[in-house]
C-alpha positions in Angstrom: 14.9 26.5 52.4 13.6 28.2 49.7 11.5 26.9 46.9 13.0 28.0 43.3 10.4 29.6 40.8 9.9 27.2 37.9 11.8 28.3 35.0 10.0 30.0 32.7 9.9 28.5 28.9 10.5 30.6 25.9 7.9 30.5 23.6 8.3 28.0 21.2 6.2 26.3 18.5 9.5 23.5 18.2 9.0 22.5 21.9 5.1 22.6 21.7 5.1 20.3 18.6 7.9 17.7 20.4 5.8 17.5 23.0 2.3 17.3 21.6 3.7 14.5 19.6 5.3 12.7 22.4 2.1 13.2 24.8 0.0 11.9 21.0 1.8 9.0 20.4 2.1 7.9 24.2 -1.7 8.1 24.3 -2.0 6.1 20.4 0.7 3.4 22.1 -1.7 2.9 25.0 -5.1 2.5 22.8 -3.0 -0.1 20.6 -1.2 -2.1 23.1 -4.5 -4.2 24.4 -4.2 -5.1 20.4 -0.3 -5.9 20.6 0.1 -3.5 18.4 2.5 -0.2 17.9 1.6 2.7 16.2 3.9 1.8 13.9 2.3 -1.0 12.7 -1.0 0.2 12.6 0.3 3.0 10.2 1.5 -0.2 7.9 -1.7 -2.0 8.6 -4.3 0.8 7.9 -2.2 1.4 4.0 -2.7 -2.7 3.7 -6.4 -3.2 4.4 -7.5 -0.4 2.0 -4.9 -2.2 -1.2 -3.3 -5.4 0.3 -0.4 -6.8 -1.6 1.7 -3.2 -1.1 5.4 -3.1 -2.5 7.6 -2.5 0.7 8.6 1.1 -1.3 5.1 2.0 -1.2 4.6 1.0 2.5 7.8 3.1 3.3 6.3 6.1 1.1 2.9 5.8 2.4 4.4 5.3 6.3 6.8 8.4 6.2 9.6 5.6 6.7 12.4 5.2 5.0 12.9 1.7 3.5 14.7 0.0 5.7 13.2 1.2 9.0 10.0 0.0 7.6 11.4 -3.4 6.4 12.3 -4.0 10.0 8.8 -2.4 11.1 7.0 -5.2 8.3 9.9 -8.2 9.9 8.1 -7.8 13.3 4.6 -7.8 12.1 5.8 -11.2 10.0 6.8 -12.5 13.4 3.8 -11.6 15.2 1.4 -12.9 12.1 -0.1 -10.2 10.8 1.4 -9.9 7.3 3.7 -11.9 4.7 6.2 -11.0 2.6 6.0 -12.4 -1.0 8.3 -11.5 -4.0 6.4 -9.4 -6.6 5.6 -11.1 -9.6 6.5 -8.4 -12.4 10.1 -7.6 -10.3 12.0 -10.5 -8.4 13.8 -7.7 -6.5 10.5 -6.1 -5.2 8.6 -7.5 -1.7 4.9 -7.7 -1.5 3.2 -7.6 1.5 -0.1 -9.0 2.3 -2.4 -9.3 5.3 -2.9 -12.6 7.0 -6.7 -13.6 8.4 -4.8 -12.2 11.9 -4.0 -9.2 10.5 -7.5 -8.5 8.5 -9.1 -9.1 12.0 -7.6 -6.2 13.4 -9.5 -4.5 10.4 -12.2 -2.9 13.3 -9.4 -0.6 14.0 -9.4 1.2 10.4 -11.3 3.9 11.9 -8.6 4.5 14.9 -7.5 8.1 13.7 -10.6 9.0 13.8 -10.3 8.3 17.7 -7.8 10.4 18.0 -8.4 12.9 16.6 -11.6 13.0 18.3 -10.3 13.1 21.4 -7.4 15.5 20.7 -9.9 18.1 18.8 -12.4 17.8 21.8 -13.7 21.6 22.9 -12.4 22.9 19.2 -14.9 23.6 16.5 -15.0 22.2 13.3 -14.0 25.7 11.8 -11.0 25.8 13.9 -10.2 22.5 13.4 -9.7 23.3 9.6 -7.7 26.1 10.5 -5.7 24.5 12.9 -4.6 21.3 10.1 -4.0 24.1 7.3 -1.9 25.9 9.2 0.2 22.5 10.7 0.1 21.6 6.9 2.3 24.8 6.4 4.4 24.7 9.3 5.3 21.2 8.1 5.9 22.4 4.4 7.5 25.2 6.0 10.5 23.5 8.1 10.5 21.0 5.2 11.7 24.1 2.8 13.9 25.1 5.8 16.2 22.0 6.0 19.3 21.2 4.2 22.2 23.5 3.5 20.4 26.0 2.6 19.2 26.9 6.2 21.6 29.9 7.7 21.4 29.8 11.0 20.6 33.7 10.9 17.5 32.9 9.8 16.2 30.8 12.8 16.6 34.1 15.3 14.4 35.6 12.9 11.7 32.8 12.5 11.9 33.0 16.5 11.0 36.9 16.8 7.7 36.3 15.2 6.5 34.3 18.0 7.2 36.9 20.5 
């Protein structure tokens, strides 16, 4: 029986990003769990111990969420005790959210992306490091630009030649 030859993978900076992020966040899920915590919520968490008493609009902004995904994101970390939810004074409509003692204990962890980014730069310089977040920066700004109706679908084989 013969063994197949591993199929060989176009180049492309879509599939390195997916799975860089996967392998990322699999690694961040690990370093969190022995704090029962996701990723997630340390996003949420990190915003509140620099200004406590967030609006749930801001968290969402601040989180990349949209509101309702981090409402349900802020509903498990009222269950597990880390934060509250109180109506905002100046707007009834508005939910404040504000660290409990459990969640201000976790505080040690404010320095986690630094972590991880330490161990995902480790063997690149600080000069490509700059380089390397400038360019992300544009990627992202660049498929930002490239969503919506707006995209033709001719445009994509082209994108695609340039990493040949």
């Amino acid at each position: 029986m013969a063994t197949k030859k591993p199929l060989e993978r176009p180049c492309s900076l879509g599939r390195i990003l997916t799975f860089a992020t996967a392998a990322t966040g699999a690694m961040c899920q690990e370093m969190l769990a022995r704090h029962d915590l996701t990723l997630a919520q340390w996003v949420i968490l990190s915003a509140l111990w620099r200004r406590d008493g967030m609006l749930v609009s801001e968290i969402a902004d601040y989180s990349g969420n949209n509101a309702p995904a981090a409402s349900r994101i802020i509903d498990r970390m009222v269950e597990g005790g880390l934060v509250t939810r109180e109506p905002a004074l100046d707007d009834k409509r508005a939910v404040r959210v504000n660290l409990t003692p459990h969640g201000w204990s976790l505080k040690h962890l404010e320095d986690f992306h630094e972590r991880v980014n330490a161990l995902l730069l480790a063997g690149i310089s600080p000069e490509e490091t700059e380089t390397l977040i400038r360019l992300l920066n544009q990627v992202d700004a660049n498929a930002r630009r490239a969503t919506g109706p707006a995209m033709d679908p001719g445009q994509a084989g082209e994108v695609n030649n340039s990493l040949k």
